[in-house]
C-alpha positions as CSV (number, residue, x, y, z in Angstrom):
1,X,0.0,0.0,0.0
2,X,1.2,3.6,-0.9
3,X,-0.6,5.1,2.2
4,X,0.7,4.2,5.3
5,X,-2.4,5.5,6.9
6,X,-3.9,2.0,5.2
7,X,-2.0,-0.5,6.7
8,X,-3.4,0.8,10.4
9,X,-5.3,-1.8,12.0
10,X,-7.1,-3.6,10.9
11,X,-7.0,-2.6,7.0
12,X,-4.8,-5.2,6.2
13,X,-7.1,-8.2,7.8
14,X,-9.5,-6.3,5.3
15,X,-6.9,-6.3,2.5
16,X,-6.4,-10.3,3.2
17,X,-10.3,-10.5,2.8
18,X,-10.8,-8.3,-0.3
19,X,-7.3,-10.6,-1.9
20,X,-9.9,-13.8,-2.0
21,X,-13.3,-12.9,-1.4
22,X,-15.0,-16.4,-2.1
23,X,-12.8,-17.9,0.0
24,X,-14.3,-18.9,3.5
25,X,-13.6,-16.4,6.3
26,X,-16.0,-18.5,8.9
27,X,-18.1,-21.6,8.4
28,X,-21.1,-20.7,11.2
29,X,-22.7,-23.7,11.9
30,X,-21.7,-25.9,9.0
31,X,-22.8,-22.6,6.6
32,X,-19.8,-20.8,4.7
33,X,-19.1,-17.0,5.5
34,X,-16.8,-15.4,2.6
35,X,-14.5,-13.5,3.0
36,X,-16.4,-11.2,0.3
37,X,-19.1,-11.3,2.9
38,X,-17.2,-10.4,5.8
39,X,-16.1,-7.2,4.3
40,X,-19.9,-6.3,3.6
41,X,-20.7,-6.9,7.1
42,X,-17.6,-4.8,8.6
43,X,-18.3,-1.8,5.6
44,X,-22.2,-1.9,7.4
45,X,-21.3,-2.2,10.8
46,X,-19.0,0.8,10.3
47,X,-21.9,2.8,8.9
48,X,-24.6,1.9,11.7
49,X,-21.6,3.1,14.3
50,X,-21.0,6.2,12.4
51,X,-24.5,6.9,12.5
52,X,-25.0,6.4,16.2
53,X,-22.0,9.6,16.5
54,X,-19.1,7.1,17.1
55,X,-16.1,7.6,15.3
56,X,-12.3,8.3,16.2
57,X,-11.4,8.4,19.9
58,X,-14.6,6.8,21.1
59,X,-14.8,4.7,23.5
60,X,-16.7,2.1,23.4
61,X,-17.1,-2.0,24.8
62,X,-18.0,-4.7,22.8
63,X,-19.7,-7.9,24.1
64,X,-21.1,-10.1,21.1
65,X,-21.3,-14.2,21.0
66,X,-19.2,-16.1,18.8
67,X,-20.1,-15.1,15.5
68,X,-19.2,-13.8,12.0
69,X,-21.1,-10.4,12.5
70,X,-19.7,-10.0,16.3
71,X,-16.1,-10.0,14.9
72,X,-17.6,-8.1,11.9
73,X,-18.3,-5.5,15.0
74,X,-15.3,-5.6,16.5
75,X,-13.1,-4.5,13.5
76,X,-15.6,-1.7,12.4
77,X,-15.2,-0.1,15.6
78,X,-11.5,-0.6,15.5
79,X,-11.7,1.0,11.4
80,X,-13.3,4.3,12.8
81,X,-10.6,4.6,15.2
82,X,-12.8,3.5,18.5
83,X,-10.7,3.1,22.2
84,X,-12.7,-0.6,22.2
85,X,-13.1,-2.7,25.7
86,X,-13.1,-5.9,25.5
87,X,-16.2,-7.6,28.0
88,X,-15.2,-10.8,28.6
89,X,-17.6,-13.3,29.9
90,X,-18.5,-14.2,33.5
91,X,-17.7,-10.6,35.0
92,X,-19.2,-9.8,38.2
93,X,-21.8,-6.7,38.3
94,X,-19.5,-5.2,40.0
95,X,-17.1,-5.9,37.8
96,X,-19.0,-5.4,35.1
97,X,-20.0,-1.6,36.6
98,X,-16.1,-0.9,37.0
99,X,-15.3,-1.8,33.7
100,X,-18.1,0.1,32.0
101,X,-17.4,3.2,33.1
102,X,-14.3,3.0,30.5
103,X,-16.6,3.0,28.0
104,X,-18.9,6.3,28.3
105,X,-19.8,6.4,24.6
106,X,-21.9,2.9,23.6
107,X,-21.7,-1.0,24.4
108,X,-22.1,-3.1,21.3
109,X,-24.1,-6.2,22.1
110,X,-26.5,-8.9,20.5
111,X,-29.4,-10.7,21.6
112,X,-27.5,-13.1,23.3
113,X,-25.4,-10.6,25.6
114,X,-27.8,-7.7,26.0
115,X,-30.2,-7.4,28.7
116,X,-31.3,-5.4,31.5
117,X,-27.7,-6.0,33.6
118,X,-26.1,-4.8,31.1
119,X,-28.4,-2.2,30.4
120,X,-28.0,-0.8,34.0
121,X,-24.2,-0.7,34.2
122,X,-23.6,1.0,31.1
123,X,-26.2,4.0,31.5
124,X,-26.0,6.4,30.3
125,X,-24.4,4.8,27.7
126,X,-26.3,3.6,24.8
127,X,-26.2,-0.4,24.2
128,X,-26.4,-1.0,20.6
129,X,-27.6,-4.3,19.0
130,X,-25.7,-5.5,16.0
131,X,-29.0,-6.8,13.8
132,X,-30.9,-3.8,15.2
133,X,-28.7,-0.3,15.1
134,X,-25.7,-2.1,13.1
135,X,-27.0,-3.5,10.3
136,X,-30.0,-1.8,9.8
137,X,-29.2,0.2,6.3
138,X,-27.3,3.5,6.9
139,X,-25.7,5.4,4.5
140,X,-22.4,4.9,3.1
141,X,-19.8,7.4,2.3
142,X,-17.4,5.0,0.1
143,X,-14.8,5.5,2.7
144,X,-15.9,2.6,5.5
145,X,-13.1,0.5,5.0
146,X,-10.5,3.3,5.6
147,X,-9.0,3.2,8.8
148,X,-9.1,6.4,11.2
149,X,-7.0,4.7,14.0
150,X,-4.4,7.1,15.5
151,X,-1.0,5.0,15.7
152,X,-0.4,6.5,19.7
153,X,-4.0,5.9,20.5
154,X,-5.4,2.7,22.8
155,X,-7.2,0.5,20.0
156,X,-8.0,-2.2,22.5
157,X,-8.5,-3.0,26.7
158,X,-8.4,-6.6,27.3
159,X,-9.2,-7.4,30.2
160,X,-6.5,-9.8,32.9
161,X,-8.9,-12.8,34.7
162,X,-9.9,-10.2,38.1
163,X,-8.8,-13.2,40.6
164,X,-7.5,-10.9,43.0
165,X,-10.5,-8.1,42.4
166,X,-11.7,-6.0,40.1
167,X,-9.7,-6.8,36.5
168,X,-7.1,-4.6,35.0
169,X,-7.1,-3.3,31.6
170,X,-4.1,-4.4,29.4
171,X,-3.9,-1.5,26.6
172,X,-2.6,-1.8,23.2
173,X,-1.9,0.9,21.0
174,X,-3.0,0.7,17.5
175,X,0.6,1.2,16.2
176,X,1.4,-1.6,18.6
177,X,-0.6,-4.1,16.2
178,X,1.5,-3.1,13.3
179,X,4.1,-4.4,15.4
180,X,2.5,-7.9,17.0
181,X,3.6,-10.8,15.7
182,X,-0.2,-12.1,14.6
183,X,-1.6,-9.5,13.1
184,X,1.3,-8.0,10.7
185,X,1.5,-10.6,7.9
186,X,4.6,-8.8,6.9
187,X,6.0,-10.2,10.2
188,X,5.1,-13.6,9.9
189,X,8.4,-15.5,9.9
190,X,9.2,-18.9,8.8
191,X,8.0,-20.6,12.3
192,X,4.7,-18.7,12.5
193,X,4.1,-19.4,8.6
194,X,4.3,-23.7,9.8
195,X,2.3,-23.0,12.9
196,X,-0.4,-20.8,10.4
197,X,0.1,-23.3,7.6
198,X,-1.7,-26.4,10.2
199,X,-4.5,-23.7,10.5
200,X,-6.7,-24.6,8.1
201,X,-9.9,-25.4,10.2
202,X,-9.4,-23.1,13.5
203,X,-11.9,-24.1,15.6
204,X,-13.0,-20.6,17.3
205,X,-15.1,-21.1,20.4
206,X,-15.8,-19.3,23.8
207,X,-15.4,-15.9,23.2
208,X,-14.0,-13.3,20.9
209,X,-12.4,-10.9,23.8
210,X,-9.5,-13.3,24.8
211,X,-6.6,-11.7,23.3
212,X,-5.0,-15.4,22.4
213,X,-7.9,-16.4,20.9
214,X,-8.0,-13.1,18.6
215,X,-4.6,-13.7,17.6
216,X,-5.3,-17.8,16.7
217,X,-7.9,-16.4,14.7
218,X,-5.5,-13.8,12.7
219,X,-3.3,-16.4,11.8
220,X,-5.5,-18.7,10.8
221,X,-7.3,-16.3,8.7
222,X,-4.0,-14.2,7.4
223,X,-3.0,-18.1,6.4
224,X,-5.7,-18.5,4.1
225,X,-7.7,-20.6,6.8
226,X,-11.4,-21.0,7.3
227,X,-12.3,-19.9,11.5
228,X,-15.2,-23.0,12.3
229,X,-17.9,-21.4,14.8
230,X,-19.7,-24.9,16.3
231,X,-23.1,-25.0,17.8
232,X,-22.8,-23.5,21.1
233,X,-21.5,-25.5,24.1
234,X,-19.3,-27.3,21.6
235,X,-18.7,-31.2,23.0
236,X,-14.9,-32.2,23.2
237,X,-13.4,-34.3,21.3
238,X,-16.4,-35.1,19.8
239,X,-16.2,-31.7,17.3
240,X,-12.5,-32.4,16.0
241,X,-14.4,-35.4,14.6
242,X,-17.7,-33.6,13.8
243,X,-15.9,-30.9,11.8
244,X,-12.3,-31.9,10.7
245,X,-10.5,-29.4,13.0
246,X,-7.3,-28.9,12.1
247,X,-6.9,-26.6,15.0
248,X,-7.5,-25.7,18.4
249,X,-6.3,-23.6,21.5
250,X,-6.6,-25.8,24.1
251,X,-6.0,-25.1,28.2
252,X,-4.5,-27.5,30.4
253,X,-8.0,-29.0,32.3
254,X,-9.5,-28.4,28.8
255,X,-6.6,-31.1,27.9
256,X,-6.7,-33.5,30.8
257,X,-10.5,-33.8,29.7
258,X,-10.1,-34.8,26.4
259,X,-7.5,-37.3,27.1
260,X,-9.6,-39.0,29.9
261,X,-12.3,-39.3,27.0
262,X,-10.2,-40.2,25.0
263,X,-8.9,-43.0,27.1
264,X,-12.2,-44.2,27.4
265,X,-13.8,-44.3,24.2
266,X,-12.7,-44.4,20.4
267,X,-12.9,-40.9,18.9
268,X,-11.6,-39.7,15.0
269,X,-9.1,-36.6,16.1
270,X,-6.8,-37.8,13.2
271,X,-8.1,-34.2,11.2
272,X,-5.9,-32.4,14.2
273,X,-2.5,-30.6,13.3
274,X,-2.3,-28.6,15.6
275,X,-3.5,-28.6,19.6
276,X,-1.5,-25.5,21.3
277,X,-1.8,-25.8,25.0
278,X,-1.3,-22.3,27.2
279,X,-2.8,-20.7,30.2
280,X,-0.9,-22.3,32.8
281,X,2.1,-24.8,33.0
282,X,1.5,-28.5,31.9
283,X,3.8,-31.6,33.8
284,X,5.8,-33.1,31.5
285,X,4.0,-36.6,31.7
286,X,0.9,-34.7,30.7
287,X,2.6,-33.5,27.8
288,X,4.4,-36.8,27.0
289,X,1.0,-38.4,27.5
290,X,-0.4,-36.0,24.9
291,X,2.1,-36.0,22.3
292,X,1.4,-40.5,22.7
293,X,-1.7,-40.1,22.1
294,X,-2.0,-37.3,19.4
295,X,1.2,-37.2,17.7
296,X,2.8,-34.8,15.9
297,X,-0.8,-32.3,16.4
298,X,0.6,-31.4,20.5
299,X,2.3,-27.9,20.6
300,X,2.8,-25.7,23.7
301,X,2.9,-22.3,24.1
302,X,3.7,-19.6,26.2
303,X,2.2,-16.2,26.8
304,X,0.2,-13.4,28.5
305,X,-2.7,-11.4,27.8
306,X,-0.4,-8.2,28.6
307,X,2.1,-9.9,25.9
308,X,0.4,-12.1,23.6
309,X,2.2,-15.3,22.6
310,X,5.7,-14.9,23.8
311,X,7.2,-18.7,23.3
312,X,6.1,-22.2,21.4
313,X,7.6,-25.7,21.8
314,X,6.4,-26.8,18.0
315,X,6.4,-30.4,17.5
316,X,9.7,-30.6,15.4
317,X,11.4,-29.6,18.7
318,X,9.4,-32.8,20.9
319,X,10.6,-34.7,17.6
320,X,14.1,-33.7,17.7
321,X,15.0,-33.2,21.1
322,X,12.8,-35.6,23.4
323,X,12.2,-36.0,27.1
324,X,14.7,-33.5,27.8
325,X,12.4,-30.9,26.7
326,X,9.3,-31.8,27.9
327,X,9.2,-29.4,31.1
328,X,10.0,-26.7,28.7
329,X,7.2,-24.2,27.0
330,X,9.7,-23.8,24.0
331,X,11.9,-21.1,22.8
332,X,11.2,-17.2,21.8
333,X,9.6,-16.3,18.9
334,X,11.1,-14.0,16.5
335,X,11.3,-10.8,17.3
336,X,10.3,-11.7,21.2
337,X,12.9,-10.4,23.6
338,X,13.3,-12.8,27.0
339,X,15.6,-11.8,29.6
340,X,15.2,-14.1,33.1
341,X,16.5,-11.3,36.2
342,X,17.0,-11.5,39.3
343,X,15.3,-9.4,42.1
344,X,17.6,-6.4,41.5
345,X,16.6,-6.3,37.5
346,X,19.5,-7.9,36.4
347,X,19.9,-10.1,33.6
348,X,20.5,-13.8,35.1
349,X,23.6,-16.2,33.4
350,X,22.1,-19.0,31.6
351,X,20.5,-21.6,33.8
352,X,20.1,-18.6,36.8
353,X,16.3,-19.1,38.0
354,X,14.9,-15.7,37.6
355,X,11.6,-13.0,36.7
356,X,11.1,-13.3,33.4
357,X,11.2,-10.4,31.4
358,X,9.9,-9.2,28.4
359,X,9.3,-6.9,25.0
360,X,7.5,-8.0,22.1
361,X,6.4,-5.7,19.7
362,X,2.6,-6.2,20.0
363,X,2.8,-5.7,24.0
364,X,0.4,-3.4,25.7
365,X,1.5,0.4,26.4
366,X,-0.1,-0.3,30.1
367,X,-2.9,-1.0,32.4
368,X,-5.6,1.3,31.9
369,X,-6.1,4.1,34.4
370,X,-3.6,2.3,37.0
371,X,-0.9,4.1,36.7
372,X,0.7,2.2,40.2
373,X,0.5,-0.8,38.4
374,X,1.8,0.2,35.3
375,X,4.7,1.6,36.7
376,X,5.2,-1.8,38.6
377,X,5.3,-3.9,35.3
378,X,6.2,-1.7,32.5
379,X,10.2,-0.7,32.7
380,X,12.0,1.0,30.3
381,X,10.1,-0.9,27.3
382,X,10.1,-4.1,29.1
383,X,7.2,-6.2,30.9
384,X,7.2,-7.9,34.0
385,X,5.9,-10.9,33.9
386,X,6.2,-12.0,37.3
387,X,6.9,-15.6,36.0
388,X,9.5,-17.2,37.3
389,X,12.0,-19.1,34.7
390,X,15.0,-20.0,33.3
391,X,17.2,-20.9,30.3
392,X,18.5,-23.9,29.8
393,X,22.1,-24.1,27.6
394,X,20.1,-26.0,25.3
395,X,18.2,-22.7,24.9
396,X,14.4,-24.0,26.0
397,X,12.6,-21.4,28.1
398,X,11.3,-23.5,31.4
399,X,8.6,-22.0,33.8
400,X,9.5,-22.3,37.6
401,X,6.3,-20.7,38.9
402,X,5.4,-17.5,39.7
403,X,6.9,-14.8,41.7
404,X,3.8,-13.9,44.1
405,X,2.6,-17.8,44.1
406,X,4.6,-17.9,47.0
407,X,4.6,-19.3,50.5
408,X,6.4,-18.1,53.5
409,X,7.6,-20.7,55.7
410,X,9.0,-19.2,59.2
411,X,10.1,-16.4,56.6
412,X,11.8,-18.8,54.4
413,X,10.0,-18.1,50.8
414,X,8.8,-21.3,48.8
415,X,7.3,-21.4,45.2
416,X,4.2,-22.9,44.8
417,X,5.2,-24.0,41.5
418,X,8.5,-25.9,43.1
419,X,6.3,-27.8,45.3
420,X,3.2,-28.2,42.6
421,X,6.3,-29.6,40.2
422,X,8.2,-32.2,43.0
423,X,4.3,-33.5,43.7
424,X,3.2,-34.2,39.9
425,X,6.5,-36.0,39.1
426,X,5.2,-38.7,41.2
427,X,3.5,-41.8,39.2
428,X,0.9,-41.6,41.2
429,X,-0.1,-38.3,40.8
430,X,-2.0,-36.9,37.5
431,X,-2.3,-32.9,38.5
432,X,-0.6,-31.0,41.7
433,X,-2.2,-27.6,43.1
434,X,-0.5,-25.8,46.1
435,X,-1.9,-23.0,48.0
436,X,-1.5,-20.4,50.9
437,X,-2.9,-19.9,53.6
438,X,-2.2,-18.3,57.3
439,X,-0.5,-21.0,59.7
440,X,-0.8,-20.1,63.5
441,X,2.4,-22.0,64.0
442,X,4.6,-20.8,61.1
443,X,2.9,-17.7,59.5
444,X,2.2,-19.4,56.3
445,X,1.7,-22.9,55.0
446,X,1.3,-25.3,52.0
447,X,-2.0,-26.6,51.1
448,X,-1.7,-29.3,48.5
449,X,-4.5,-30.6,45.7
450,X,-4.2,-34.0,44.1
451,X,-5.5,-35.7,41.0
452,X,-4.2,-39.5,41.1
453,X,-3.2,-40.7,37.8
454,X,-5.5,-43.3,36.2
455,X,-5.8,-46.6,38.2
456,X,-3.2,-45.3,40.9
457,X,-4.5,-44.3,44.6
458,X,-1.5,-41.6,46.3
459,X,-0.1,-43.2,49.4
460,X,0.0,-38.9,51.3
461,X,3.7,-40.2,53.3
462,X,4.9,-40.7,49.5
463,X,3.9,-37.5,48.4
464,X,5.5,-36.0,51.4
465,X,8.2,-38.0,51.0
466,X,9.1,-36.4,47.4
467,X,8.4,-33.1,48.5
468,X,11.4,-33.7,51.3
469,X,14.2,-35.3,48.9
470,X,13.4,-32.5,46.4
471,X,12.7,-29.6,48.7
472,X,13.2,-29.9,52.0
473,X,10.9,-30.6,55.1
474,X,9.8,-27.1,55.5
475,X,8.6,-27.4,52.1
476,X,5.9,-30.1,52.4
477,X,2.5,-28.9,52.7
478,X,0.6,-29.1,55.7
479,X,-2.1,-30.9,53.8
480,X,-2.4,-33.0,51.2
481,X,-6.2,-33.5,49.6
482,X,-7.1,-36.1,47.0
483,X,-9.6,-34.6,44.2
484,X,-11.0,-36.5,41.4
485,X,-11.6,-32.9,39.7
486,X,-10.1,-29.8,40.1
487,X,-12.5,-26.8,39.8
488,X,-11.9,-24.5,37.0
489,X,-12.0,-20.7,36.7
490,X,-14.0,-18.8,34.1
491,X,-10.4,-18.1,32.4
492,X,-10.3,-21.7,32.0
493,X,-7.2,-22.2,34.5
494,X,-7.4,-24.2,37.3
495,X,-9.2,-21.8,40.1
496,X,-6.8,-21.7,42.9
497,X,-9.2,-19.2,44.9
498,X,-11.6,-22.0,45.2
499,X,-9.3,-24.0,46.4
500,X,-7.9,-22.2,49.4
501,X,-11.5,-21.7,50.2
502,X,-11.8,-25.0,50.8
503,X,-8.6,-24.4,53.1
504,X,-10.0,-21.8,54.9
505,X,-13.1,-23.1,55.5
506,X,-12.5,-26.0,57.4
């Protein structure tokens, strides 16, 4: 493009679109969306905004099922230049109140998200329905696909998982996505063009404000791949089979479930390529379990909503390297700087256990109106993680934890992780959890959850056992409970908070 105004998010998605327009952008339940189509619905949607007074510097949320005219929403706001909040699902109303007042100029909804709640915690600000005030004819100017995003501007709030409160707002600038690795095909190198190239049938499920979903989706659409939107409440594994998925984001519990089911009955996943787990570490029998089971189609990634995808352990690497990597989430991606410091900000020698730091080109500028906390994580271009890692001489990013899981043991400080890791290298044991909680005795001390592998029943003097010989005895957890589920969070990580109210309640 001559302009560089036009390649401002996200014209070139729209350029990728106009490049093939009978191609499939989305196949909605089992019915193709074109690409061709797609840019209709985004040219309309920009219209019905315009004509509800939106346009650059607006700020506005969007919360829209999974569909082809919800993301069709998303990216006309973003065209006219719109500040856009991200809702994502399962916020509390007081939550949901905090958030909204970010967005004092008009929620975009649909009939499946909008309703009285909503209504309440957004007024005064209009809620507009996509069918109703979107796509209803408006007129068109011929210039609805040109982008009006200012490059220093905050295109997009996504919002962290609010475990410990109200959530925080990571902001990205819209220069930033010029700059992400996803969304600039320009910047697609050679590793990201094999991950995209297994893309062909993205399942795309959940919800279209998590920032690694979003991402997942650009590739596979940037790669010339067709985004599969199931019927809702989409049954695993069941619709890899149902719909030839070639590939899926996938969490850890989301993982342990489909291999239980998979253990138990016989289900086609041969259509997979490519099942990237992420959201929270995954034991290396876990991982070696999946990669038995479904091959070559087992990836791992590493990332953060303030970040985006920071590090991936493809399946060459598995191939090539073996056991030895499988307690590793892979190595940088192009153009991702990784630095593991120590408490003073110091970069670490390799195989120094450290804070992981970062800078990736598509990271957020800060958290939204939290200027304490932004001062906290962002430093001189970099971003806390508050991850604790290390690199291995072999050059394989490993997760240790993180650096406030912690547990203080007559002051001596323990890592969740450290003890979570000694407990789930035991055969007997399928998942490990640790918490904190207050200890009369010695401050602090470690609560343990338990998943017993298939068939196996955890002798508890074992367990403690391999938490001495690889920690120490101040190390083992004051309790030890057997689970045959763990609960999940609406993030789809394991919930630790309900867990250490099971601690404190007793």
């Amino acid at each position: 493009m001559n302009n560089p105004a036009e390649s401002v998010f996200p014209r070139p998605l729209v350029d990728a679109f106009l490049a093939d327009p009978g191609a499939p952008a989305f196949e909605f339940r089992s019915q193709p969306v074109s690409r061709g189509r797609m840019v209709e619905l985004i040219r309309d949607c920009v219209a019905g905004l315009r004509a509800h007074g939106l346009g650059p510097g607006s700020a506005v949320a969007v919360t829209t099922a999974v569909t082809p005219a919800g993301f069709a929403a998303h990216m006309a706001a973003h065209l006219l230049g719109c500040r856009v909040t991200a809702l994502r699902p399962g916020l509390t109303p007081a939550q949901l109140r905090h958030v909204l007042t970010w967005s004092p100029d008009g929620v975009i909804a649909d009939d499946t998200t909008a309703g009285p709640q909503l209504a309440e915690a957004a007024h005064p600000a209009p809620v507009l329905d996509i069918d109703r005030d979107l796509l209803a004819p408006a007129p068109l100017t011929g210039d609805e696909l040109t982008p009006k995003g200012d490059p220093d501007a905050v295109a997009l709030i996504t919002l962290t998982s609010g475990s410990t409160g109200m959530p925080k707002g990571c902001a990205q600038t819209y220069g930033s996505f010029r700059e992400h690795w996803a969304w600039n095909p320009d910047r697609h190198s050679p590793v990201i063009r094999r991950l995209g190239a297994r893309y062909g049938r993205f399942l795309l499920f959940g919800t279209l404000t998590s920032a690694v979903m979003l991402e997942h989706l650009a590739l596979s659409l940037y790669s010339g791949g067709t985004a599969v939107i199931p019927e809702p409440r989409a049954v695993f594994p069941e619709v890899f089979q149902e719909h030839r998925i070639t590939a899926c984001l996938c969490t850890v519990p989301r993982l342990y479930a489909i291999l239980d089911d998979l253990r138990a009955r016989d289900v086609d996943v041969s259509s997979l390529r490519a099942l990237l787990v992420a959201g929270s570490p995954l034991p290396p029998h876990r991982l070696a379990e999946a990669v038995d089971r479904l091959g070559d189609a087992v990836l791992q990634g590493y990332g953060q909503t303030e970040t985006g995808m920071l590090a991936l352990l493809p399946t060459e690497e598995l191939a090539a390297h073996g056991a030895s990597v499988l307690d590793a989430v892979g190595r940088p991606l192009p153009g991702i700087g990784l630095s593991v410091r120590g408490p003073d900000g110091t970069e670490l020698p390799t195989g120094g256990t450290g804070e992981i730091w970062v800078r990736a080109g598509g990271q957020m500028s800060g958290y939204w109106q939290d200027e304490e906390q932004t001062r906290e994580v962002v430093q001189d271009g970099w971003i806390r993680t508050r991850d604790l890692g290390s690199f291995g001489t072999d050059g394989f990013l490993r997760l240790v934890g993180r650096a406030r899981d912690v547990i203080f043991v007559n002051a001596i400080l323990y890592y969740a992780g450290a003890i979570e890791a000694a407990l789930a290298a035991h055969p007997d044991v399928d998942q490990a959890y640790v918490v904190a909680a207050p200890d009369e005795h010695t401050g602090e001390a470690a609560h343990a959850f338990v998943v017993p592998a298939p068939g196996r029943v955890p002798a508890l003097d074992a367990l403690r056992a391999a938490v001495r010989s690889a920690l120490g005895e101040a190390a083992i957890p004051s309790t030890i409970t057997v689970l045959d589920t763990v609960p999940v969070a609406p993030s789809g990580k394991p919930d630790k908070k309900a867990l250490l109210a099971r601690v404190t309640a007793t």
